[in-house]
N, C-alpha and C positions, 0 to 999 in steps of 0.2 A: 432845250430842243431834243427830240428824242426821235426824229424821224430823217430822212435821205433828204437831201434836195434835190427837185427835181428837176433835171438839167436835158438839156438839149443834145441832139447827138453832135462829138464832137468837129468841128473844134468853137472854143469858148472859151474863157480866163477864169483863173482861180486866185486869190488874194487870199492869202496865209499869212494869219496873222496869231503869231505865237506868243506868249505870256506867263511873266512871271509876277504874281498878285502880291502887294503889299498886305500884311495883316487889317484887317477891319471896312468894313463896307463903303462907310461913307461916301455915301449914294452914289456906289456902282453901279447896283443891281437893276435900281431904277435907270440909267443911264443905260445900260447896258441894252434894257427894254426898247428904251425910247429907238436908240441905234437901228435895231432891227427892224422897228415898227416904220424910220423914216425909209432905211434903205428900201423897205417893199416897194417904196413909191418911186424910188430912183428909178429912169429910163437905163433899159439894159440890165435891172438888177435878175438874177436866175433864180437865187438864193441862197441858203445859209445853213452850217453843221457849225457846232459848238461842242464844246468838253471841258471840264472844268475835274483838277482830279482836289480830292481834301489838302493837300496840298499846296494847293496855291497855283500850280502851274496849269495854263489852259492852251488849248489851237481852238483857232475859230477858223473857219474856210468858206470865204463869200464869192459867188461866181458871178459872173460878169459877161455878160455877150461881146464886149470889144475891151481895146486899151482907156478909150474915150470916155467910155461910161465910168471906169477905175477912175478916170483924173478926177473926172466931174464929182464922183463921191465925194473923193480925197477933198477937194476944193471946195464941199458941203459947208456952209456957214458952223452949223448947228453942230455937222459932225465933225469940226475946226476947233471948236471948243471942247467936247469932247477927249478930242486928239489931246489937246493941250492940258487937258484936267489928268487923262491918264498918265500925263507924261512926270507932273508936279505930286501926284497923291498917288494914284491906284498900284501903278507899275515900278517892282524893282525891278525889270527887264522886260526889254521885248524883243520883237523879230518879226517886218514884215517882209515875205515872200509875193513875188505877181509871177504868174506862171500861165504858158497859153496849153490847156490840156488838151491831147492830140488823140487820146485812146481814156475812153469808159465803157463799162462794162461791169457785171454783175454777175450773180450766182445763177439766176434766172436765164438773163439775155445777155446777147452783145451787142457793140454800136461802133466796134472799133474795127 
């Protein structure tokens, strides 16, 4: 991903979801896809920033209009399995963060 998300002025939730990547792909990458691809379609999804450094370690940060749409993710069949594949194979650590953000803003404009 190489562009902003485009979020609403605040306030809205953020899920920070921090990572440390096993050596070798083993269909992450696809996975990783598919994730994004489902969340679009989640009610209350905002969107999505990612990073990934050659190193292995990534932040992904998906926004969310309530707490409710966070659980209902979280509680995603599709993204349950997922959850559970990174948890056996992809991931030597993780870190997830939920956070309600109160102030955004930019170079441009402000919203806060």
């Amino acid at each position: 991903m190489t562009s902003f998300a485009p979020t609403p002025a605040p306030p809205y939730y953020a899920v920070i979801f921090t990572s440390q990547r096993n050596d070798g792909d083993d269909g992450y990458g696809d996975m990783a896809e598919r994730m994004v691809a489902l969340a679009h379609d989640q009610p209350g999804f905002l969107g999505v920033e990612s990073a990934r450094g050659v190193d292995g370690f990534g932040i992904t940060v998906s926004y969310w209009d309530s707490p409710q749409a966070i659980a209902q993710w979280k509680a995603h069949a599709e993204h349950r399995i997922a959850q559970e594949t990174g948890k056996r194979h992809w991931y030597a650590d993780y870190r997830v963060r939920v956070t309600r953000v109160e102030r955004d803003y930019s170079r441009e404009a402000t919203s806060c």
